[in-house]
C-alpha positions, 0 to 999 in steps of 0.5 A: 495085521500090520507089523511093529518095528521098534527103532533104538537110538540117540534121544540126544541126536538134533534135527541137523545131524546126520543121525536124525536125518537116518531115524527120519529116512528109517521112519518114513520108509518103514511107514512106507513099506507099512510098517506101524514104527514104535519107540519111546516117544521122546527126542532125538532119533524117537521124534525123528522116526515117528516124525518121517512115519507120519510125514509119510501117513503111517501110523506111530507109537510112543512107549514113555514113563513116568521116569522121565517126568520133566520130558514131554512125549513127541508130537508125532506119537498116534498112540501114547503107551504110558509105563511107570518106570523105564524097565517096565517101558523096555519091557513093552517096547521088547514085547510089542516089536515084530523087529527091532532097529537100532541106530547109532546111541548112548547108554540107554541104546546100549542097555536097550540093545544089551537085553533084547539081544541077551532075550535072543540069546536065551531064546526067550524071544526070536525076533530079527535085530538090525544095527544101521551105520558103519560105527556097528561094525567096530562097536561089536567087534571091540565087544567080541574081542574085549568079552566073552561073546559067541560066534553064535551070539553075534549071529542074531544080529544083523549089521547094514548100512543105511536105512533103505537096506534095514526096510528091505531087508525086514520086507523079505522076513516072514514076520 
């Protein structure tokens, strides 16, 4: 059974940034290693992901909805999971993942990242989250030294540096 990786990230990154070249680089060796790669089938780091799964003839799926009606979905999406709203479109994207890769974002990346490491931390999932770049490592040691984090709580996720990292590291895993 082919494992699902959903990726997290910028839909503001444009196709010359150095952030859509690593969702590109992501997709294609996720693909490549046989990874079916999920996000929310929008732009930037989703249409960068999907586009280097495709490019490199794996298979794709884009989780959108209908809160986002004046934004049309990528072209590089083999299966469209339509929801109606963007907790709902959250939800699927959580249940649906063997693993998660998160990317350099805003808000939204913040929010995505925020529930399903809050869905580890009370163990209502366990499933491996990987942060690619080097911006990851100061975002979360400002939220341990400004919060009330954990040791333990950061411990659920792993901080690597470039997308060939994340995929080797996610080949080692028994998903």
């Amino acid at each position: 059974m082919e494992k699902k990786v959903t990726i997290f990230g910028s839909s503001r990154a444009k196709p010359e940034s150095h952030t859509y070249k690593l969702a590109y680089e992501l997709g294609k060796l996720l693909a490549d290693a046989g990874f079916i790669v999920c996000n929310g089938g929008y732009m930037g780091i989703m249409e960068a992901s999907l586009r280097g799964a495709k490019e490199s003839g794996g298979k794709t799926i884009g989780v959108t909805t209908q809160a986002f009606q004046e934004r049309a979905p990528n072209s590089w999406i083999d299966e469209e999971i339509k929801t109606n709203g963007y907790v709902e479109r959250l939800d699927r994207l959580i249940h649906i993942a063997d693993a998660f890769v998160v990317l350099k974002g805003g808000i939204g990346t913040l929010s995505e990242l925020s529930l399903v490491w809050t869905l580890i931390a009370i163990g209502e999932i366990k499933k491996p989250v990987i942060l690619v770049g080097d911006e990851w490592h100061k975002a979360i040691d400002s939220l341990k030294k400004n919060l009330v984090i954990d040791y333990h709580e950061t411990q659920a996720l792993v901080t690597l540096k470039k997308p060939k990292d994340a995929v080797e590291f996610l080949k080692r895993l028994p998903l």
